[in-house]
N, C-alpha and C positions, 0 to 999 in steps of 0.2 A: 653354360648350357646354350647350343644354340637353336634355334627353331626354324624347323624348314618343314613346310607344308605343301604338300603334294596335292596340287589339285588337277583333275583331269578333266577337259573342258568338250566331253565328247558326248556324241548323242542329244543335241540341246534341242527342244521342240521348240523353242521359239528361241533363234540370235539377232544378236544388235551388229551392225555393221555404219557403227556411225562416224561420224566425220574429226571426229574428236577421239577417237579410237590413236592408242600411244603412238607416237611416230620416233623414227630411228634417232631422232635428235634430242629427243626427252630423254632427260636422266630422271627415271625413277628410284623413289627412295624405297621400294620394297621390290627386289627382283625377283619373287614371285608370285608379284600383286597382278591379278588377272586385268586381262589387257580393256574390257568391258561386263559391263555385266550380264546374265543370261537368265532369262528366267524361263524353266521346265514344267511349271504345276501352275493351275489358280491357286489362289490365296483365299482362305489356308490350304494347304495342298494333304494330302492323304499323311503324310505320316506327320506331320503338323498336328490335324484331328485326332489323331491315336495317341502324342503324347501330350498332347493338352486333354485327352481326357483320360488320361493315364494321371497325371498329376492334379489335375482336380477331383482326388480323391483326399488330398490331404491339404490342397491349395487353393485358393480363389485364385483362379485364373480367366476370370469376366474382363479384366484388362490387359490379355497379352496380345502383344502384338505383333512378335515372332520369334518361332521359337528356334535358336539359334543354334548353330553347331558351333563352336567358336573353334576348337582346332583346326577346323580347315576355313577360317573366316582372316583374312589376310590383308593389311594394309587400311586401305580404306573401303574394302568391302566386306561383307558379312554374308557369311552364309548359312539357309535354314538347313532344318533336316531334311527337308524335299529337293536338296542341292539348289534352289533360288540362291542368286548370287547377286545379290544388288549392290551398286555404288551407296554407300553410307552416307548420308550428311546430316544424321541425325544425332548418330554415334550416342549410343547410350541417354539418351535425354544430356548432351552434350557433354558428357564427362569421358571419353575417352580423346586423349590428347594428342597420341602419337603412333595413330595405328593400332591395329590389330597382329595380333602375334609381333611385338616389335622386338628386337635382338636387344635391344642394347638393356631393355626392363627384363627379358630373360634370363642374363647376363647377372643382373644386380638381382632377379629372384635365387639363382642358384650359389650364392656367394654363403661362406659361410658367418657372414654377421647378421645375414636373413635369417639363415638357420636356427642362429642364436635369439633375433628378437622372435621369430615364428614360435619355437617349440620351448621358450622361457618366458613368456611375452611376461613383464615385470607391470607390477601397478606402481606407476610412474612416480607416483607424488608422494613415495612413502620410499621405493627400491628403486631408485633408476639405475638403468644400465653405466657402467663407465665408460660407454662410448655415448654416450646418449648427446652430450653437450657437442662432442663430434657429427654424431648426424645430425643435428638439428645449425649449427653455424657453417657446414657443409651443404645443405638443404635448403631447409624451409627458410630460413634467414638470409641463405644469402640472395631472393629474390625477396626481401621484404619490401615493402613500399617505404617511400621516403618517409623519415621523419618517425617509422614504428622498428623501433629497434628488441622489442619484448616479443614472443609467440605465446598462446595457451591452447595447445593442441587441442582435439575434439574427435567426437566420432562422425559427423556428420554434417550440415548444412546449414541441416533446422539443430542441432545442440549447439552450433557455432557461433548461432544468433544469439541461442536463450543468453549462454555464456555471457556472451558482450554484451546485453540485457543487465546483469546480473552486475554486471562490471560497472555500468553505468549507476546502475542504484549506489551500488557501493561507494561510490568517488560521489556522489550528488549526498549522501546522508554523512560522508565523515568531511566535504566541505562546511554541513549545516552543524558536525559539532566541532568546527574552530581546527579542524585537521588531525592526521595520521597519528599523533599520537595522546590522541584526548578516547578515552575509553567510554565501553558501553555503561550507563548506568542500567541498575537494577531493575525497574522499572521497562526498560528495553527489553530487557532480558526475558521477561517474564511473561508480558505482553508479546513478544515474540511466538513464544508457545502455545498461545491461544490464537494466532492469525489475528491479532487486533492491533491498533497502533498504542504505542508510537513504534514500538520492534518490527512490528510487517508494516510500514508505512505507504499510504495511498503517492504513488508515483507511478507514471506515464510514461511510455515511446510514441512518439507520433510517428504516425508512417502515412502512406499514401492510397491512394482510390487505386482498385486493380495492381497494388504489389503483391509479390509473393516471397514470405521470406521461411516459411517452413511450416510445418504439420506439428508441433511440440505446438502443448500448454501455452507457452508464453509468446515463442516464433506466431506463431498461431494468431494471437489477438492481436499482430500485426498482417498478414494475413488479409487480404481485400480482393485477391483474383477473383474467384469461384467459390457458390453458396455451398458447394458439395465439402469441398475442405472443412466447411466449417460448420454445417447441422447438426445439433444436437450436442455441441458442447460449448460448456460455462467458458463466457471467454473476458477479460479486464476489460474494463471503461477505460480505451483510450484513445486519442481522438485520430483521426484520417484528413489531410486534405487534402485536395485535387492535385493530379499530375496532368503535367500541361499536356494537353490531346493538339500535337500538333497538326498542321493542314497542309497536302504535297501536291507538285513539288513545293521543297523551303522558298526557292526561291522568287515563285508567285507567288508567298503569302507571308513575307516578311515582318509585315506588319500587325498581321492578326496573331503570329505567333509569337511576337515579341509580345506583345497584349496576355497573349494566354498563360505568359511566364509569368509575369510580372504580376497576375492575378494571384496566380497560386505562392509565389513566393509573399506578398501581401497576405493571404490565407495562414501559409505556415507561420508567421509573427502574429498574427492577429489569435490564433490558436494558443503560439506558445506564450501569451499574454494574456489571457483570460481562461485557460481551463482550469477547470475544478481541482484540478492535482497538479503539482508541478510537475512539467518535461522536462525529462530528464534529458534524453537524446533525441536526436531524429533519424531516422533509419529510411535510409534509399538505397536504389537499384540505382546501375548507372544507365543500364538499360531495360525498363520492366521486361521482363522476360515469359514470366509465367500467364503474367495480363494482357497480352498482347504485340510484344515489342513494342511498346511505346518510348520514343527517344524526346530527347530535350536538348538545350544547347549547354557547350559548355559555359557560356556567359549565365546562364541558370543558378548551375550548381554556384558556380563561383560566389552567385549574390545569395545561394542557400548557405554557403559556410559562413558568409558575412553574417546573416542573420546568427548562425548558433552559435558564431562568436561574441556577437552583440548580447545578446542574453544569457551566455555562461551555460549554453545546452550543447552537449557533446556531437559530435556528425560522427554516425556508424555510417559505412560502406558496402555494401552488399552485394561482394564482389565471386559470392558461391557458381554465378553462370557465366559472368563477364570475366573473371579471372582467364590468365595462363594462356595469354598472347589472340585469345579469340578474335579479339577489337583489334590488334594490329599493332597493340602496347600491350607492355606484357601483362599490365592494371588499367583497366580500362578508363580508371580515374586519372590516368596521367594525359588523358587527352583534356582536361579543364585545365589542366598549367595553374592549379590552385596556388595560391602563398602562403596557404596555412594550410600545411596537409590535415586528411580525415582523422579523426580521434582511435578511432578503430577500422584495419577492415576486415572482413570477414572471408573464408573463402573454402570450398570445398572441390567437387566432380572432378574437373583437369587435373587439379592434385593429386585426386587420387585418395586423399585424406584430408582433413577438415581443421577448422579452429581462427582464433583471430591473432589479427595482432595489434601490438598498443604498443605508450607509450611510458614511461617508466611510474609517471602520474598517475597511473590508472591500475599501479599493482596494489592488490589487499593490503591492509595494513595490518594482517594476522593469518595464520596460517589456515588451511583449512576452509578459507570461505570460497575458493574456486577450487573445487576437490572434485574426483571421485576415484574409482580405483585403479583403471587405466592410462586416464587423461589423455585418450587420444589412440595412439598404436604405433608403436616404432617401424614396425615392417612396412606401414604405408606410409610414413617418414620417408621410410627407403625407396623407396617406389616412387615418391615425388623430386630423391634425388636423380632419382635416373630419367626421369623425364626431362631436371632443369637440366641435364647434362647432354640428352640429345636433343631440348629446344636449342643449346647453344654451338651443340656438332651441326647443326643443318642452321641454324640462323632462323629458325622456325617462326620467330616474330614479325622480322622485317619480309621473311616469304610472304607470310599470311597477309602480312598488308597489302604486297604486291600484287596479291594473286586475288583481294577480293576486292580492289581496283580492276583488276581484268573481268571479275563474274559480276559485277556490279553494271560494265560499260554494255555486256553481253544481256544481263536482264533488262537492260533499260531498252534495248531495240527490238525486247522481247514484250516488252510494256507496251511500246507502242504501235506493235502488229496486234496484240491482246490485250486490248485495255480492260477489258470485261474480262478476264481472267487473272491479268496484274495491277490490283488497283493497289496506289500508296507503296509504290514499292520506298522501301529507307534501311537506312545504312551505310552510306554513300562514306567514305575514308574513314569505317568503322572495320577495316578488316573483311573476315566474312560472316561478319553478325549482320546477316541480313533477310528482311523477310518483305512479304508484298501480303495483301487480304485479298482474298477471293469469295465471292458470293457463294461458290459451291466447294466450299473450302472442305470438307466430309469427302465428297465425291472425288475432291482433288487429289486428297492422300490416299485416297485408297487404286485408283487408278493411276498413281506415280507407279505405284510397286508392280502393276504387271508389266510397265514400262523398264523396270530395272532399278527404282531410285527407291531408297526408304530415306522419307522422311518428315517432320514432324510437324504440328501447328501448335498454336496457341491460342487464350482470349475467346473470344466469340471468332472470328473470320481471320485469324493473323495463317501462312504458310511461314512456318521459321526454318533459315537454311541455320544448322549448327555442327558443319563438317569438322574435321580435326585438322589436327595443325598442318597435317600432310596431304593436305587438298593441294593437287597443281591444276596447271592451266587446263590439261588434257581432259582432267577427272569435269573439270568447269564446263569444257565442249561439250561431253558426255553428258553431263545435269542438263545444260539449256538445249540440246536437242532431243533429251527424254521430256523437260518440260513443256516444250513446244507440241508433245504429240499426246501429253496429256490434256495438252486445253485443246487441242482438236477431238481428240477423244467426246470432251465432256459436251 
C-alpha cells in the first residue's frame, strides 16, 4: 500500500517565505512534504472548536492541543482540521519516528502478516504466533542494547517500567533465598495473599527529583516531575535523590557541576545504605525529560553504575523518550561508554510499542510471574520493524546527529541575540534532544504555533525541541527563523 497525500497549498491567509524554505539541492525524504509551513486560522480555529466540542461529549478534552487531520499531515508536518500546517518537532509527545504518512510503515501495515497479527492478535504467553520468534529476532532484538540479549514486550511506557519493577523484586528475593531453584515456602505463600510479608515484601526503586517514569500504581511512586501526576493517590515508600541541576554554559561552570554530580551520586549510596527497605534498583532517565531536560555527564552515570554494582542494586534505564536514534545513538546510554552495561532498559514512543530488555539473570524462575494475556502486541512489533529498517535505509541516526550539531550552532547565535528568551540552552552532541528555558515559556508555545512550529515544553520553564528522525537542515532554518519571530513576538 502506498500513501500519497495530496495537499493543496492555495488560498493561505498568512505564508512563510523564509530563508530556510527547501532549496533545489536538498534531497527531501518525503516528496510530498510541504515545502513550509502555513498557518490560515487562529488557534484554535473554527472547526478545531466544533470538533473538540463535538468529542467532549464523550471525552475530556481539557488537554488537546490539536486537533489533527493526520491523512493529509505529511513528513515532518501535521496538519489540523483548520488546514494549519505546522513544521512538527514535537511529534506526538516525541513518539513519532520517521515521519508522517511514511511509505515504508505503510508498506509493512498492508503486508499480510499484519493482517494476521491485527485480526488474530494471539495472548502471547500462552499462544504465540509461529512467527512470533521471527519478528521479534528481526525487530526488536536486533537493535537491542549491548549486553541485553532477553525482551519482555509491553503495552506501554509506564507498564514497561512497572514490568522491569517487577523484575527487579523478583531477582532481588530469589538471590535472598540462595537462587533460581530454591522454592517458595508456605508461609510466602500465604502471606502473599494477605499483601503482608514476607510474600509482598517491603522493597524499594530509588529514582530521582523531577524524573518521570509513568502514570501506573508502581511507574508512579517513581514518579517526581509534577504534583498533578500524582494527587490523590496511595503511592510506596520509596526514596528520591537529587539529579545533578547543572549550570550553562558546561563549560563556565566545570567545577560546580562536577561538585553537583558527585553530591548526588554520594546521595544515591548514602540512600542505598540506609533505607528502611532494601533497593533493589535504581531507575534513571538518561535525559530527564518530563522534568525539565535535565542532563548530566556521562562521567555521572558511569560513577552511578559503579555504585549499583558496588552494592548488588540493579541500573534500570529509562530509555521510553531517549530511545530510537533521538540523542544521535540509537540508546542514548551508549553515549556513557559504560563497562558494565544497564541491567535493563526500558523503551517505548519511537517504537511504536513498549517493554524492556534484560539479561538472561533476570528471567522468572517460574512461569507465570511476568504474564498477562497479550504481553505486548505483535502488529506494533511490526511497526517497530519497519521503522529499524527505514532508520537503516536513510542512516537515520548518524543524520540526526549531524543535523542537531547544525540546529544546535544555529540556536546558540540565536541565544546570544535572545538571551532573555534562550536561557540554558543544552544538548549540545545530543542529537536533537534539545531544549533552552524561557521565562514566558506558556506564551512561548502558544505563539510558536501562529508562527508555523508545534512544539512542546516541559518542567516548570524548559521549551523541548523533540522533532523525528527526519528533521533536515532546511526544516532547522525554518524552526530558527520561526523562533526568532516568536521572541520578537513576545
Amino acid at each position: 500500500m502506498s500513501v500519497r497525500t495530496a495537499l493543496a497549498f492555495r488560498s493561505f491567509t498568512r505564508s512563510f517565505t523564509m530563508a530556510g524554505a527547501r532549496s533545489a539541492s536538498t534531497k527531501a525524504f518525503f516528496a510530498n512534504e510541504p515545502a513550509q509551513p502555513a498557518v490560515k486560522s487562529q488557534f484554535p480555529g473554527p472547526e478545531t472548536v466544533k470538533a473538540t466540542q463535538e468529542l467532549a461529549k464523550v471525552w475530556d478534552t481539557r488537554a488537546v492541543n490539536i486537533m489533527g487531520d493526520y491523512p493529509k499531515s505529511v513528513g515532518n508536518y501535521i496538519v489540523d482540521v483548520d488546514g494549519n500546517t505546522l513544521l512538527d518537532v514535537y511529534a506526538q509527545i516525541a513518539s513519532i519516528p520517521v515521519g508522517y504518512n511514511n511509505e515504508t510503515l505503510a508498506k509493512a501495515a498492508a503486508t499480510p502478516q499484519m493482517v494476521n497479527a491485527l485480526i488474530n492478535r494471539p495472548a502471547t504467553g500462552n499462544f504465540p504466533s509461529n512467527d512470533w520468534a521471527e519478528i521479534l529476532a528481526t525487530g526488536v532484538l536486533k537493535v537491542a542494547p549491548k549486553g541485553l540479549n532477553n525482551v519482555f514486550t509491553a503495552l506501554s511506557g509506564s507498564d514497561a517500567n512497572e514490568l522491569a519493577y517487577k523484575a527487579a523484586f523478583m531477582y532481588r528475593r530469589m538471590q535472598d533465598r540462595g537462587g533460581p531453584d530454591v522454592d517458595f515456602t508456605q508461609e510466602e505463600m500465604d502471606s502473599a495473599m494477605k499483601n503482608q510479608t514476607p510474600g509482598a515484601p517491603q522493597l524499594a526503586i530509588l529514582s530521582f527529583k523531577s524524573a518521570f517514569h509513568g502514570r501506573l500504581f508502581g511507574s508512579l511512586s517513581t514518579t517526581r516531575s509534577k504534583p498533578i501526576h500524582k494527587l490523590d493517590f496511595p503511592a510506596f515508600d520509596w526514596p528520591q535523590a537529587s539529579f545533578p541541576q547543572l549550570k550553562y554554559p558546561l563549560d563556565q561552570h566545570a567545577a560546580e557541576n562536577a561538585a553537583a554530580e558527585q553530591a548526588s551520586i554520594d546521595e544515591v549510596e548514602q540512600l542505598i545504605k540506609s533505607w528502611h527497605s532494601p533497593v533493589c534498583a535504581v531507575m534513571v532517565e538518561p535525559i530527564q525529560s518530563e522534568g525539565g531536560d535535565n542532563h548530566a555527564s556521562a562521567d555521572f552515570f558511569r560513577k552511578l553504575r559503579a555504585v549499583t554494582k558496588k552494592h548488588n542494586v540493579l541500573l534500570i534505564v529509562d530509555e521510553v523518550q531517549t530511545g530510537i536514534g533521538a540523542t544521535g545513538k540509537f540508546w542514548a546510554h551508549e553515549h556513557w561508554d559504560l563497562q558494565d552495561p544497564p541491567d535493563m532498559v526500558t523503551f517505548s514512543k519511537k517504537a511504536q510499542t513498549a517493554g524492556y530488555y534484560y539479561t538472561d539473570a533476570l528471567r522468572p524462575n517460574k512461569p507465570y510471574r511476568q504474564f498477562n494475556t497479550w504481553l505486548g502486541d505483535p502488529a506494533r512489533c511490526l511497526v517497530f520493524r519497519a521503522i529499524i529498517e527505514e532508520i537503516e535505509r536513510l542512516d537515520l541516526v548518524n543524520h540526526t546527529a549531524r543535523v542537531g550539531d547544525y540546529l544546535y550552532a544555529k540556536l546558540e547565535a540565536l541565544a546570544a541575540k535572545y538571551p532573555e528568551h534562550f536561557q540554558n540552552l543544552r544538548g549540545k552532541g545530543q542529537g536533537t534532544f534539545i531544549a533552552f528555558d524561557s521565562p514566558k515559556r506558556d506564551q512561548f508555545l502558544v505563539k510558536a504555533k501562529t508562527n508555523g512550529i508545534n512544539i512542546g515544553g516541559s518542567g516548570a520553564s524548559a521549551v523541548r525541541l523533540r522533532p523525528m528522525l527526519t528533521l533536515q537542515e532546511h526544516h532547522c532554518d525554518i524552526l530558527v527563523e520561526a523562533l526568532e519571530k516568536t521572541a520578537k513576538d513576545l
